[in-house]
C-alpha positions as a LaTeX table, in Angstrom:
\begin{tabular}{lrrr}
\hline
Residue & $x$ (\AA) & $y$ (\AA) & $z$ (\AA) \\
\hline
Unk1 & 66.35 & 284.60 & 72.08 \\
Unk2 & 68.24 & 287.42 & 73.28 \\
Unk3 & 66.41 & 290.27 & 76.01 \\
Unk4 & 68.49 & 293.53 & 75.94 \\
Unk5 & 68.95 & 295.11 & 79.61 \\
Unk6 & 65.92 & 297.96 & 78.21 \\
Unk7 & 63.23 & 295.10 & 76.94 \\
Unk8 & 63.17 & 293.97 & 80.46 \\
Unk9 & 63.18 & 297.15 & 82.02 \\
Unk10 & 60.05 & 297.69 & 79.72 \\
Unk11 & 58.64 & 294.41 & 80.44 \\
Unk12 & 58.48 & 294.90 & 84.18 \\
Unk13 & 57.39 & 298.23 & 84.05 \\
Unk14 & 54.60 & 297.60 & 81.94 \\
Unk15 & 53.49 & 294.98 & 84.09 \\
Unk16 & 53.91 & 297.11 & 86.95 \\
Unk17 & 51.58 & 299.31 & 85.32 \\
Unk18 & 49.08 & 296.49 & 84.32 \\
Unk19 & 49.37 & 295.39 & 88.50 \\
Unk20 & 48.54 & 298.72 & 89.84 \\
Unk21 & 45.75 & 300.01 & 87.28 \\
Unk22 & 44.02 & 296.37 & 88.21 \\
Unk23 & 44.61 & 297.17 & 91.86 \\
Unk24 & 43.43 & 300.66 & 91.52 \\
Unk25 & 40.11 & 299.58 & 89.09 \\
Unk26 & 39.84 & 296.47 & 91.79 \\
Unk27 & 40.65 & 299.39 & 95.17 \\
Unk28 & 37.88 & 302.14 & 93.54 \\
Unk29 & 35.24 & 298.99 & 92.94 \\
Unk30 & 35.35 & 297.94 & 96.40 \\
Unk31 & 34.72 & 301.59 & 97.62 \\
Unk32 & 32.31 & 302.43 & 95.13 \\
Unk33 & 29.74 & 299.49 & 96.42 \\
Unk34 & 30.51 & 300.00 & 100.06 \\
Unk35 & 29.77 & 303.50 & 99.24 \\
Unk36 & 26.53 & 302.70 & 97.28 \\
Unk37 & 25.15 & 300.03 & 98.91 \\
Unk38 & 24.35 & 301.74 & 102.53 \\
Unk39 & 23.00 & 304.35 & 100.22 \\
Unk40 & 21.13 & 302.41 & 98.44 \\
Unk41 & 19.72 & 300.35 & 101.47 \\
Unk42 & 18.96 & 303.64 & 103.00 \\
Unk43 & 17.23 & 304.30 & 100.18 \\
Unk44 & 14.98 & 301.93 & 99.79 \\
Unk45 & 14.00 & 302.47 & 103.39 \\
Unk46 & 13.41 & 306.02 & 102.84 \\
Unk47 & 11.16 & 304.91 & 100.06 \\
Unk48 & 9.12 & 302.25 & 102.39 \\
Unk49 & 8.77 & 304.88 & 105.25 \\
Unk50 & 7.68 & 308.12 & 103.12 \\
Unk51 & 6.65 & 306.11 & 100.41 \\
Unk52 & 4.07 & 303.40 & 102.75 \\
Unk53 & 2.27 & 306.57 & 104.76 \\
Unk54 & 2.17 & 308.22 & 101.32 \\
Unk55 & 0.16 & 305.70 & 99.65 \\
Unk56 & $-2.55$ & 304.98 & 102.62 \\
Unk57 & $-3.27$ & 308.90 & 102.27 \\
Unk58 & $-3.45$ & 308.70 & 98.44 \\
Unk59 & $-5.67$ & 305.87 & 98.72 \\
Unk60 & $-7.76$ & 306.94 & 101.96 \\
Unk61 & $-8.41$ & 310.02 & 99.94 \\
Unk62 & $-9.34$ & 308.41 & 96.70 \\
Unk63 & $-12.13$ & 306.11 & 98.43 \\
Unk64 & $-13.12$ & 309.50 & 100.13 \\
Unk65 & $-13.57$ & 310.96 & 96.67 \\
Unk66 & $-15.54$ & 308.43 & 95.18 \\
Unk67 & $-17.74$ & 307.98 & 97.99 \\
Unk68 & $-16.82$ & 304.54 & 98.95 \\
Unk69 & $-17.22$ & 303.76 & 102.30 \\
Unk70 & $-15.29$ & 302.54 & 104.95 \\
Unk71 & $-15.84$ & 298.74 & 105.70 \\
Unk72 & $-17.89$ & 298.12 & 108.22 \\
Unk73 & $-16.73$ & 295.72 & 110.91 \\
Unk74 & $-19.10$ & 292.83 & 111.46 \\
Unk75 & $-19.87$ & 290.67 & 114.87 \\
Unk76 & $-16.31$ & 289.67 & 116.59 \\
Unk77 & $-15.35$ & 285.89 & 115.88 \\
Unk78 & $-16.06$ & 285.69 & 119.58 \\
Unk79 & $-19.53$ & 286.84 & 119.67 \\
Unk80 & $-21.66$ & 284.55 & 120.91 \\
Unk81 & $-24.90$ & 286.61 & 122.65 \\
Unk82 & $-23.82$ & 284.49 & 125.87 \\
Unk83 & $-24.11$ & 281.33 & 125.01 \\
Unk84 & $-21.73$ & 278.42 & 125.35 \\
Unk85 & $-20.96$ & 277.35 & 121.65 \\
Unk86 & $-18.90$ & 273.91 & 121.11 \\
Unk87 & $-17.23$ & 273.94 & 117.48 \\
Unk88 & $-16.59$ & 270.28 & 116.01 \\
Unk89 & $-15.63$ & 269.21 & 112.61 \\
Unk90 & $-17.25$ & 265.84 & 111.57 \\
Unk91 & $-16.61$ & 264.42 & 107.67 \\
Unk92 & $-19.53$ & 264.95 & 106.90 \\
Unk93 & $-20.18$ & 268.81 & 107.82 \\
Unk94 & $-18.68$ & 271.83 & 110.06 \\
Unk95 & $-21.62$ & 273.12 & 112.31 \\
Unk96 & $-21.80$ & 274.22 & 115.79 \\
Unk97 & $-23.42$ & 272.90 & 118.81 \\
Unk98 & $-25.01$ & 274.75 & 122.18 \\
Unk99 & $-24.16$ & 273.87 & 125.07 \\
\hline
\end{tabular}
């Protein structure tokens, strides 16, 4: 098979032209996501510190609306009017002794 002098010109500038438009595609991905993805990160933490506040006010003022009460806090897991209080578990049942 004979290659004139101009096929192979051809043939190596076409693949010059296939190298560089895959280094340029591969170049402009690479830039695009480290462009994107601090934007994108800071995005999403945009969204979680607007977007958390946000939400307790929308839903604070929907119980408001509809007349639902706070909860009430009960006793403290402490609270013990005092006394000395010894918690055991036997297999049988969990209960509490005074001491």
């Amino acid at each position: 098979m004979n290659s004139s002098k101009a096929d192979v010109v051809a043939r190596v500038i076409l693949g010059l032209l296939i190298v560089s438009v895959l280094a340029l595609l591969s170049t402009y991905s690479f830039g695009f996501a480290m462009m994107t993805l601090p934007l994108l990160l800071s995005g999403v933490f945009i969204i979680f510190i607007i977007g958390f506040p946000f939400f307790l006010i929308v839903s604070a003022l929907k119980k408001k609306q509809q007349g639902i009460e706070p909860e009430k806090k009960g006793k403290p897991v402490h609270y013990n009017e005092g006394d000395r209080v010894v918690l055991y578990r036997s297999d049988e049942e969990s209960t509490s002794t005074k001491v």
